[in-house]
Every structure is written in structure tokens, then in C-alpha cells.
PASEBA-1860 file (N, C-alpha, C; in nm, 3 decimals):
! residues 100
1> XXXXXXXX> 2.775/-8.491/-3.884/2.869/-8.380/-3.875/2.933/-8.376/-3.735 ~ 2.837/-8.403/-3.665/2.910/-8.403/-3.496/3.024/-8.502/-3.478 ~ 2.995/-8.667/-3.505/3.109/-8.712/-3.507/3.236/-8.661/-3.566 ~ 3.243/-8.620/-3.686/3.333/-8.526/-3.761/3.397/-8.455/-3.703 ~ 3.320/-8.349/-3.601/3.395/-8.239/-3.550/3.455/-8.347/-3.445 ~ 3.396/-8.396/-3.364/3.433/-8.412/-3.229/3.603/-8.494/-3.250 ~ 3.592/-8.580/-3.381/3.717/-8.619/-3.459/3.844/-8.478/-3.503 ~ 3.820/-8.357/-3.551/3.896/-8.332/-3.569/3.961/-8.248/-3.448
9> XXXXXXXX> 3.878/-8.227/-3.329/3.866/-8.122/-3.269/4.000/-8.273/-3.152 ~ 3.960/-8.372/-3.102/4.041/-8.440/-3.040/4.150/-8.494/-3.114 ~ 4.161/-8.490/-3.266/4.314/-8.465/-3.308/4.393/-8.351/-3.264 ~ 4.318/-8.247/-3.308/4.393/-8.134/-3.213/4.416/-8.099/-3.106 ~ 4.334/-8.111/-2.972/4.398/-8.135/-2.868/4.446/-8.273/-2.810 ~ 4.463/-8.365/-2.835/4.581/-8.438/-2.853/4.697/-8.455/-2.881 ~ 4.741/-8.343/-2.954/4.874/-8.293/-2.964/4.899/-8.092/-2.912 ~ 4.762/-8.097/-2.812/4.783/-7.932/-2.737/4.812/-7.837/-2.834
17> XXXXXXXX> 4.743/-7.819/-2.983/4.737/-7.710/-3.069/4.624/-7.643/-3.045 ~ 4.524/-7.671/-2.943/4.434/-7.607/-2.927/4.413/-7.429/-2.878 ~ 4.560/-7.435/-2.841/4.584/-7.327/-2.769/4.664/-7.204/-2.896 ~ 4.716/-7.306/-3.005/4.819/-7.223/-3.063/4.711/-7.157/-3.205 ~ 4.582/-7.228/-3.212/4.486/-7.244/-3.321/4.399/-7.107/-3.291 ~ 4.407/-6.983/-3.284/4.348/-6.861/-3.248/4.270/-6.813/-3.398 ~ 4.175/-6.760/-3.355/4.056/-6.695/-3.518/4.113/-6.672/-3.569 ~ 4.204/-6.571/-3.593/4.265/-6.501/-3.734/4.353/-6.628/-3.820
25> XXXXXXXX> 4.439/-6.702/-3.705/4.545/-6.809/-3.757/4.460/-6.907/-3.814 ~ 4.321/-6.954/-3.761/4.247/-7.038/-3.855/4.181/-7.004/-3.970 ~ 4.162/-6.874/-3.988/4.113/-6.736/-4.082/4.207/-6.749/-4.208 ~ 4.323/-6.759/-4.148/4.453/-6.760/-4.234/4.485/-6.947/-4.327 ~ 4.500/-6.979/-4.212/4.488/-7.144/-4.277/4.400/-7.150/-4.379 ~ 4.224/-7.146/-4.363/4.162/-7.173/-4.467/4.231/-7.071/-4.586 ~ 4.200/-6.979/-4.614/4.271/-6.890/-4.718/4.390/-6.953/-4.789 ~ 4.493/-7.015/-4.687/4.623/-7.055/-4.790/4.564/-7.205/-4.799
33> XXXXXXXX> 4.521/-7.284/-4.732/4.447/-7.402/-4.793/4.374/-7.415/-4.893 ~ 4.281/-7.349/-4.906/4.237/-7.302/-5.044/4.290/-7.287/-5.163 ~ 4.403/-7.197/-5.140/4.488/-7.162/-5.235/4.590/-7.271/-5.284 ~ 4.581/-7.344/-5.214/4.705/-7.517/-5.222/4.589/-7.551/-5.366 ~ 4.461/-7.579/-5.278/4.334/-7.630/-5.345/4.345/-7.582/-5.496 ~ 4.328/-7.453/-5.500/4.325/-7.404/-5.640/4.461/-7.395/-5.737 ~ 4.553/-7.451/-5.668/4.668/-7.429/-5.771/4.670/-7.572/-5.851 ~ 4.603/-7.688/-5.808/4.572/-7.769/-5.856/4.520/-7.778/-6.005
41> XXXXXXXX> 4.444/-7.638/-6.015/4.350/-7.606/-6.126/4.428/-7.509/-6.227 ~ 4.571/-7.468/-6.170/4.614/-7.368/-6.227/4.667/-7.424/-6.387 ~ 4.623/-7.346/-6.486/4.668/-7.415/-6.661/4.614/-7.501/-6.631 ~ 4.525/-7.572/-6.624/4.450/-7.714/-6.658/4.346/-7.638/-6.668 ~ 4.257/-7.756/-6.727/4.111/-7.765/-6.765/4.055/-7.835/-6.632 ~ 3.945/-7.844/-6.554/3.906/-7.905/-6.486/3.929/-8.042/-6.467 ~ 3.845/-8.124/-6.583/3.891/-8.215/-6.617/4.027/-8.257/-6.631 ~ 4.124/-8.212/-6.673/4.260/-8.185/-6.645/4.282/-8.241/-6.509
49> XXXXXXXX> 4.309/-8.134/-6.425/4.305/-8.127/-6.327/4.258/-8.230/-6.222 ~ 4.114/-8.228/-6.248/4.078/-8.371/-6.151/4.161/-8.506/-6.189 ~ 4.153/-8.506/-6.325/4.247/-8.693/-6.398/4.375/-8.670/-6.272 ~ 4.465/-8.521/-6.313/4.593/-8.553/-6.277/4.642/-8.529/-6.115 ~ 4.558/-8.446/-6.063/4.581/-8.375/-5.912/4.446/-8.448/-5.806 ~ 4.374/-8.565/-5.872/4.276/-8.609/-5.815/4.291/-8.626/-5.615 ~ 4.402/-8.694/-5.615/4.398/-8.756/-5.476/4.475/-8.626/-5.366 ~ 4.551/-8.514/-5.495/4.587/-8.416/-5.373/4.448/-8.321/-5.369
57> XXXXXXXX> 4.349/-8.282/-5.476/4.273/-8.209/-5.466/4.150/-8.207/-5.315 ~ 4.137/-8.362/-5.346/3.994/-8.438/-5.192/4.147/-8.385/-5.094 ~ 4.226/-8.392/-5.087/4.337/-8.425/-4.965/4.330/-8.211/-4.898 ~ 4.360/-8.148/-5.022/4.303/-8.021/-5.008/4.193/-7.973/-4.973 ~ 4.099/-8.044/-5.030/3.948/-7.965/-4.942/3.942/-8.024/-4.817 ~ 4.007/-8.159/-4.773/3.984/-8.206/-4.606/4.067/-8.086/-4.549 ~ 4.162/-8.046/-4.572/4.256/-7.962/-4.489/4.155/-7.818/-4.465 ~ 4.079/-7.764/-4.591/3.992/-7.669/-4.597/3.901/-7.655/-4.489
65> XXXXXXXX> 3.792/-7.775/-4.488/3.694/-7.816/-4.384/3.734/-7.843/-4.264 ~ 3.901/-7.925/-4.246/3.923/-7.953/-4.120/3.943/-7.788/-4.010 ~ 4.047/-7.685/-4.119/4.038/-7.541/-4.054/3.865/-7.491/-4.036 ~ 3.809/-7.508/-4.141/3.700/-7.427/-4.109/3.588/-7.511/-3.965 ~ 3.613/-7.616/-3.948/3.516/-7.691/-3.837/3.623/-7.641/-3.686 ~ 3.735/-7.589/-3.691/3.789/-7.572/-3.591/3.752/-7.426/-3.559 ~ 3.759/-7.322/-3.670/3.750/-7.183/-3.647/3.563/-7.183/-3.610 ~ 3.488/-7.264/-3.622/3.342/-7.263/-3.613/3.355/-7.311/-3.464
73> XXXXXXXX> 3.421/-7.390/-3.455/3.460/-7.448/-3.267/3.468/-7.335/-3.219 ~ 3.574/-7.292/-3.200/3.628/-7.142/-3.170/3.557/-7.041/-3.133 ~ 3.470/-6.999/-3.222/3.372/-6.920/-3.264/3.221/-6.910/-3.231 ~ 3.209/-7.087/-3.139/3.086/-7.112/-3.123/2.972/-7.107/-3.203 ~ 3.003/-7.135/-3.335/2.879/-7.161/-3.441/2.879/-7.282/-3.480 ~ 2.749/-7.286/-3.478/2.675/-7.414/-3.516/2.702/-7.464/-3.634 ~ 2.807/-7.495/-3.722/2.833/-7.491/-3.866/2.725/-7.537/-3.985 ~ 2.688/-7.636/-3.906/2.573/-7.730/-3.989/2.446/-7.639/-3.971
81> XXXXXXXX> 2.365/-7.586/-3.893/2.252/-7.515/-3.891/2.285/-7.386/-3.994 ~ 2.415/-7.335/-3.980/2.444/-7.191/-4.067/2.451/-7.214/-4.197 ~ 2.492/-7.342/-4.238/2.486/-7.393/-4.383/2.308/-7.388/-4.403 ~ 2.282/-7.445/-4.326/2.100/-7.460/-4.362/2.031/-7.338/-4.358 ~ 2.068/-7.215/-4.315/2.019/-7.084/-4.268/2.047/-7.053/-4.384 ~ 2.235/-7.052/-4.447/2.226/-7.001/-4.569/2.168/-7.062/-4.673 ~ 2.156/-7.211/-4.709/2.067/-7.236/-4.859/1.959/-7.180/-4.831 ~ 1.900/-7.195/-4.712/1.730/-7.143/-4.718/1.725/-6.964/-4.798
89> XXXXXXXX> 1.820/-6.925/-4.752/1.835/-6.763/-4.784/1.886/-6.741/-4.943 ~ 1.956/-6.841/-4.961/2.028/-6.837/-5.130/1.835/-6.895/-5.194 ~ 1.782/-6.937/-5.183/1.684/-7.063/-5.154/1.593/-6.930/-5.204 ~ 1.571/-6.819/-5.143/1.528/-6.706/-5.148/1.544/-6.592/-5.289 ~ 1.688/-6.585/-5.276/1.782/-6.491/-5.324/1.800/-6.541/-5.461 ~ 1.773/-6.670/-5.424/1.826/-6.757/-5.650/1.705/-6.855/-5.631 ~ 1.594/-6.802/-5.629/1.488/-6.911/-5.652/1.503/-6.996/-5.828 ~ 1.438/-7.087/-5.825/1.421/-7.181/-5.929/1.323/-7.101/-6.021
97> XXXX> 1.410/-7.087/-6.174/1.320/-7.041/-6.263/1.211/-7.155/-6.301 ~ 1.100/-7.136/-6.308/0.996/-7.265/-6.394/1.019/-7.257/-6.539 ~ 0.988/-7.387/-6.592/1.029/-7.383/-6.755/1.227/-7.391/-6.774 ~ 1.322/-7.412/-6.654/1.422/-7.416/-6.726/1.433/-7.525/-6.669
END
């Protein structure tokens, strides 16, 4: 994951957006990125959808992750430990029924 960030984080200041990339505006990005993401799905069936919107859909969730690893920059969170904080807690919250 670190290489990852440290990749998207020196695309962006490499072209000095580091400055123009503020919480709410990366707050905002993921939200309409998302929404690119899901229109993919719009009247289709999943399946649908993946056959025909396959290569913009992966192209949509990088844009998703690339905002959200910048607003976690930003923000100073650990992204990868908070993912692990939350399954442990879902981990909790939706334990495994036995017998299903």
C-alpha cells in the first residue's frame, strides 16, 4: 500500500495540485467518482454491466481510491491500519453464523 500511495501522492505534486487538493474538494471528488462508477450499472444487470463497461468500471474505482489515498494523506490517517480496525469491528458486529 505504501508504494501505492507514495505513487499517487508524487503524481500529484509533480504537477503542484497538492495545494489545490483541500478535504472537502477530495470529499467531493470521491462522491462524484463514485457516481461516474455507478452509472456504469445504471439499467444493466451486473453482469451486464461488467461484459459492457468492464475497462471504464476498474478505470472508475482507480480514480475512487486514487481521491480517497490523497484525502487519507491530508488527513493523516493511516488508511491501511483503519481498514483493519474496521473488519476487526464489522468482524464483531457481523460475526459468522455456524451451520451456514
Amino acid at each position: 500500500m505504501q508504494n501505492l500511495k507514495n505513487e499517487i501522492l508524487k503524481f500529484r505534486d509533480d504537477r503542484g495540485w497538492n495545494h489545490d487538493h483541500r478535504e472537502k474538494d477530495l470529499a467531493i471528488s470521491i462522491v462524484l467518482e463514485a457516481s461516474e462508477l455507478l452509472e456504469n450499472f445504471q439499467w444493466k444487470s451486473s453482469e451486464e454491466a461488467a461484459a459492457d463497461t468492464r475497462q471504464n468500471i476498474k478505470e472508475e474505482m482507480a480514480d475512487v481510491l486514487i481521491y480517497l489515498v490523497q484525502l487519507a494523506d491530508s488527513l493523516d490517517v493511516d488508511l491501511e491500519d483503519e481498514v483493519y480496525k474496521k473488519l476487526e469491528k464489522n468482524n464483531i458486529k457481523y460475526p459468522v453464523k455456524q451451520g451456514s
